[in-house]
C-alpha positions as CSV (number, residue, x, y, z in Angstrom):
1,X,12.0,-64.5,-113.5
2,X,13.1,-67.8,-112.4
3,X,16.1,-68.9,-112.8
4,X,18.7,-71.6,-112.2
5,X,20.9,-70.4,-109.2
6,X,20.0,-73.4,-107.1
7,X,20.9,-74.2,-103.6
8,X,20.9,-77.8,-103.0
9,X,21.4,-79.5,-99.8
10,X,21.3,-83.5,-98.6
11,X,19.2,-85.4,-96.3
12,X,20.3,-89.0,-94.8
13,X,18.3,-91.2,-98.0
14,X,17.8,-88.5,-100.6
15,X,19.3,-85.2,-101.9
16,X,17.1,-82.4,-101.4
17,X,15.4,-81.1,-104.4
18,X,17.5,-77.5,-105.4
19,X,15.5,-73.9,-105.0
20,X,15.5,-71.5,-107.7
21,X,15.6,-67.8,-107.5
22,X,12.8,-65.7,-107.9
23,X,11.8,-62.2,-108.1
24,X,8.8,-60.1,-107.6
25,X,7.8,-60.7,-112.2
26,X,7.6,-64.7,-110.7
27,X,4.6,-63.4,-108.2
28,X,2.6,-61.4,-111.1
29,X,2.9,-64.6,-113.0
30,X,1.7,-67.3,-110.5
31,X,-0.9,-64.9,-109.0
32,X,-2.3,-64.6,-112.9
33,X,-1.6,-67.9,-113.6
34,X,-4.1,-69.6,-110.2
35,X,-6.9,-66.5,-111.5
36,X,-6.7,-68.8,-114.9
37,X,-7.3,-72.2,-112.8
38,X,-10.1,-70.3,-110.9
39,X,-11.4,-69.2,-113.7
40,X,-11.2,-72.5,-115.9
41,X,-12.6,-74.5,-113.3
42,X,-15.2,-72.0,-110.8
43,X,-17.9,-74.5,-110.6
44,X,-15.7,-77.7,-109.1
45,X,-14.1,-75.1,-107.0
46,X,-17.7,-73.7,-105.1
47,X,-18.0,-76.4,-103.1
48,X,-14.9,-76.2,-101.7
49,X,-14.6,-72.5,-101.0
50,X,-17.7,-72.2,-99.9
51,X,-17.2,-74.0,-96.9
52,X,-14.4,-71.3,-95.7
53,X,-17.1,-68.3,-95.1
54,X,-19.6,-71.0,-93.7
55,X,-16.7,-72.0,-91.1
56,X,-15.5,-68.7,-90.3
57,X,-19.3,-67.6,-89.7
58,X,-19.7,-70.2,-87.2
59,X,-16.6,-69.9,-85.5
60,X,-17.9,-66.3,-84.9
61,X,-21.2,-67.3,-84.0
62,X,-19.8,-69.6,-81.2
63,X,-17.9,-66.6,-80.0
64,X,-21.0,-64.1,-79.8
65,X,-21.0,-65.0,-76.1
66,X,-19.3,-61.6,-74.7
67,X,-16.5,-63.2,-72.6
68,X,-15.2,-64.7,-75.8
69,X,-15.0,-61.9,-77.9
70,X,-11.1,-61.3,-77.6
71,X,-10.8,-64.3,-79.9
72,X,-13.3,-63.2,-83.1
73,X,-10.2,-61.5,-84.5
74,X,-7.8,-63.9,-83.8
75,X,-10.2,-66.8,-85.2
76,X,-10.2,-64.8,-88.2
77,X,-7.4,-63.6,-88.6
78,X,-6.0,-68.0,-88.1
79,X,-7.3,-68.0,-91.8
80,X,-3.9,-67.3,-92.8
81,X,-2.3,-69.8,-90.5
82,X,-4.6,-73.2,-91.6
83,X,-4.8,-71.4,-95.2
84,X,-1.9,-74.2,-96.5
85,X,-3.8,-76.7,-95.4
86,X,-7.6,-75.8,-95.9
87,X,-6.3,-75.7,-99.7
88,X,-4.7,-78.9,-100.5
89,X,-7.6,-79.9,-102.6
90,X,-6.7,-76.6,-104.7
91,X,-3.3,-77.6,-105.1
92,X,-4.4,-80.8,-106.2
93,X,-6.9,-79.5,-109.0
94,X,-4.0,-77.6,-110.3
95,X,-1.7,-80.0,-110.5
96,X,-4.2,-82.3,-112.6
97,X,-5.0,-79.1,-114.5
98,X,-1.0,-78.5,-115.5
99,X,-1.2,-82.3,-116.3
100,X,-3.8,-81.6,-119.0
101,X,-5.8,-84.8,-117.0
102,X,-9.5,-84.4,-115.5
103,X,-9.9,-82.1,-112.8
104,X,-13.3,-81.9,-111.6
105,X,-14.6,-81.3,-107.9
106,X,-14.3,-84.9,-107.0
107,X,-10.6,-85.0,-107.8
108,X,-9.8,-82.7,-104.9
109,X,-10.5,-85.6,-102.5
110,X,-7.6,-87.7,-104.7
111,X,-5.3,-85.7,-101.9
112,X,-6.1,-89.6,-99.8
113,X,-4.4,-91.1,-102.3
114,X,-1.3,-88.3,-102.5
115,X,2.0,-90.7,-102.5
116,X,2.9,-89.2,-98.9
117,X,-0.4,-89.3,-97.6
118,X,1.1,-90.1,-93.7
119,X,3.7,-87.4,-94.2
120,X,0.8,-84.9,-94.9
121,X,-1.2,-85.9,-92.2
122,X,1.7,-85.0,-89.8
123,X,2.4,-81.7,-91.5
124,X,-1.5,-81.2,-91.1
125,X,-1.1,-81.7,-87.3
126,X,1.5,-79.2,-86.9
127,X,0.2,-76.5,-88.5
128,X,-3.1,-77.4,-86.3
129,X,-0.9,-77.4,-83.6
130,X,0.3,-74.2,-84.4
131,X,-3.2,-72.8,-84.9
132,X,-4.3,-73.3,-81.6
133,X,-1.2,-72.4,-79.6
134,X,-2.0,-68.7,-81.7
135,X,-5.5,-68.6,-80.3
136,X,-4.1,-69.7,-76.3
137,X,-1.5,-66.6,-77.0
138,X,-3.7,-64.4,-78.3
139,X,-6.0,-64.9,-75.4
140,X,-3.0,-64.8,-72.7
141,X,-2.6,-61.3,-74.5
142,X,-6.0,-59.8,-74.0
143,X,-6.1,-61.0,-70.5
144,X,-2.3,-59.5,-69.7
145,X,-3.8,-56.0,-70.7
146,X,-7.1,-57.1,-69.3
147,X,-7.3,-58.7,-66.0
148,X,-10.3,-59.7,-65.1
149,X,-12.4,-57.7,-67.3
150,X,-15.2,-59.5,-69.5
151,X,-16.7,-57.3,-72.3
152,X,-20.8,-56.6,-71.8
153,X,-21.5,-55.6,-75.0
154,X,-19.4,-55.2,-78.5
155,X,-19.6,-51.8,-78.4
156,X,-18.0,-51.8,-74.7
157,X,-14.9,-54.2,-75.7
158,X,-14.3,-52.4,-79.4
159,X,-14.5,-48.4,-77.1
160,X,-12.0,-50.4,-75.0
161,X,-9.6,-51.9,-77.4
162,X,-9.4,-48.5,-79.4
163,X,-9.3,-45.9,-77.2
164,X,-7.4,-47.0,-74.0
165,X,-3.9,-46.9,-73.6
166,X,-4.0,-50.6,-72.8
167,X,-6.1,-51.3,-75.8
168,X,-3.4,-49.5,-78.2
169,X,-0.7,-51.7,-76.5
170,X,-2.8,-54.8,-76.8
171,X,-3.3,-54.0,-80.7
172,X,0.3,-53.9,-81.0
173,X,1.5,-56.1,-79.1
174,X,-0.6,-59.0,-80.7
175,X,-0.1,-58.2,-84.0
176,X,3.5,-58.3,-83.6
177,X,3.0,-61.6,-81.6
178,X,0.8,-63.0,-84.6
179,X,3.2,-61.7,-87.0
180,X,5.7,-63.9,-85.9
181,X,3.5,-66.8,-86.1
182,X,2.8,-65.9,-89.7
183,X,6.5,-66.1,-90.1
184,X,6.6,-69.0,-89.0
185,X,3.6,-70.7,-90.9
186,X,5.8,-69.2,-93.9
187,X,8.8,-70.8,-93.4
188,X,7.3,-73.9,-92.9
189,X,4.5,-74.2,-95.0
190,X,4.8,-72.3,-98.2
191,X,5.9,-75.2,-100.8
192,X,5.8,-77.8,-98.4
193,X,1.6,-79.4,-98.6
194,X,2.4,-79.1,-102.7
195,X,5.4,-81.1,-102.7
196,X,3.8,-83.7,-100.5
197,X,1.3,-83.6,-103.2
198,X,3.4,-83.6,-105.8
199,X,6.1,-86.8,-104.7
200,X,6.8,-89.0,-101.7
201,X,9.0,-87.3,-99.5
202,X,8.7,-87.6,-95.4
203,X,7.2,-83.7,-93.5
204,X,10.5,-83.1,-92.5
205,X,12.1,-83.0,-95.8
206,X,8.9,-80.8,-97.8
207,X,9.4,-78.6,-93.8
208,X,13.6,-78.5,-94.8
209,X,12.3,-77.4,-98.7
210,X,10.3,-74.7,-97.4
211,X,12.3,-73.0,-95.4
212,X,15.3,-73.3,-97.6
213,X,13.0,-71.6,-100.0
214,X,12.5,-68.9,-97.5
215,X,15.7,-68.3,-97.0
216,X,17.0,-68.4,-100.6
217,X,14.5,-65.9,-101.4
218,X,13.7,-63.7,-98.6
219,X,12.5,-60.4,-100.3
220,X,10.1,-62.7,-102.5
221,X,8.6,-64.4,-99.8
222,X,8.1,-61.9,-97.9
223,X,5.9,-60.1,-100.5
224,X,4.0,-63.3,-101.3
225,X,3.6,-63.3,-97.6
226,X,2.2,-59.7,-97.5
227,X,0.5,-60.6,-100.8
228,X,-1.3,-63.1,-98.9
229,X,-2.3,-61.6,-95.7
230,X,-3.7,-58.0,-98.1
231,X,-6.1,-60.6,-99.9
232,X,-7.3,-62.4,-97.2
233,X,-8.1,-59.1,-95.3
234,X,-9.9,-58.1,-98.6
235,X,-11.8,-61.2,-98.8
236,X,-12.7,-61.1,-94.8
237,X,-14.6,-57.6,-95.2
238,X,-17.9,-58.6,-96.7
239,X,-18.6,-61.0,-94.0
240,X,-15.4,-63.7,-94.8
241,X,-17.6,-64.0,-98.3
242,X,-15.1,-62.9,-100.1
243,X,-12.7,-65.7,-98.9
244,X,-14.9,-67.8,-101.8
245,X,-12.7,-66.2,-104.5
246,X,-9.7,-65.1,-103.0
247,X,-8.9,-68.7,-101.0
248,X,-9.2,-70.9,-104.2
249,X,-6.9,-68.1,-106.1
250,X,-4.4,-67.9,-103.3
251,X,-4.3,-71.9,-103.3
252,X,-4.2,-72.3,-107.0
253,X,-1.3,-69.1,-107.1
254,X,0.6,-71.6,-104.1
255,X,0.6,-74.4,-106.2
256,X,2.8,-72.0,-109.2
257,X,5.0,-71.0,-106.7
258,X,6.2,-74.6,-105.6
259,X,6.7,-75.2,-109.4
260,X,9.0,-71.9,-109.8
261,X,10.7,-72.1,-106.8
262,X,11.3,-76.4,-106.3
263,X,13.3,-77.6,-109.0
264,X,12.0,-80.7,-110.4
């Protein structure tokens, strides 16, 4: 469980909120603990969520054009990177929920009025930022192993990508590649969109909280990381419909984990 081993640092106005310690018992709990907010709340929640699958059907609709279909998995698979973000009204319905105030669907919008709105809006670049430079390396990837060569059907690109020796090395070598982007969405990401919800504090100080968190807990994160990335390949399969449930959990669970991990 959390505890109070704390490792505190300074900026140049403020001192940096400590990090606590916290084990794999803390991930049971705030994984249980946003399935309760899910479940108190489900119908302000569906019109949120439900945008998700709606997205992520388009953005493969867009890319049924055959020279495009390198990037359906990586599109996908970018859930995972924008994820923080696309859930900052979860973390905000949460945090009205721990306050015992209203929390309806319309309070997930109160993000506008979040005391470091411009800070968030920053963050929310980056981690667009990072998004598409993903998708350009993912891309540069398929067309390293593939010069030249434009699918002509599915079936032709997914008897390429499977059973040729460059298809194996292209498999590995972008999943490595977007691995390390995920480690780096981590790092930067984890607490930080709830603590700009949570007080006013400039993106570089929630970015320094995260990644201290990271690193004062790196067998923890790592799970939740892992955690992550296993339940939004779950909710992916039947047609990114499952991403209605698992998103708003994952969000709400996020929110618990800034609370055990960011001292107040």
């Amino acid at each position: 469980m959390a505890n109070s081993d704390s490792v505190a640092g300074t900026g140049p106005t403020l001192v940096l909120p400590g990090i606590r310690k916290i084990g794999p018992a803390d991930l049971k709990e705030v994984l249980a603990k946003g399935l309760e907010d899910f479940k108190a709340k489900p119908s302000h929640i569906v019109l949120l969520v439900v945008l998700y699958p709606i997205v992520g059907l388009f953005l493969i609709r867009l890319s049924a054009g055959y020279d495009v279909l390198p990037l359906i998995f990586p599109l996908v698979a970018g859930f995972a990177l924008i994820g923080p973000l696309a859930a900052l009204g979860l973390y905000e319905l949460s945090r009205r929920m721990e306050e015992g105030i209203d929390a309806n669907w319309r309070h997930a919008f109160d993000i506008l009025h979040a005391p470091s709105l411009r800070a968030i809006v920053t963050l929310s670049i980056i981690m667009m930022a990072i998004y598409f430079a993903w998708l350009a390396a993912a891309l540069a990837i398929f067309e390293y192993f593939f010069p030249g060569w434009e699918p002509l059907a599915v079936s032709d690109f997914l008897l390429q990508v499977f059973t040729s020796p460059s298809g194996w090395r292209l498999i590995v070598v972008g999943c490595g590649v977007g691995f390390l982007f995920a480690v780096v969405v981590l790092a930067v990401s984890v607490v930080s969109f709830p603590m700009l919800l949570d007080r006013k504090v400039s993106a570089w100080t929630a970015i320094q909280t995260s990644i201290r968190a990271v690193a004062a807990n790196p067998v923890a994160m790592a799970m939740w990381g892992f955690i992550v990335a296993a339940l939004l390949f779950i909710g992916s399969l039947p047609f990114l419909f499952g991403l209605s449930v698992v998103m708003p959990v994952i969000g709400h669970a996020t929110w618990h984990l800034y609370r055990k991990v960011v001292e107040r």
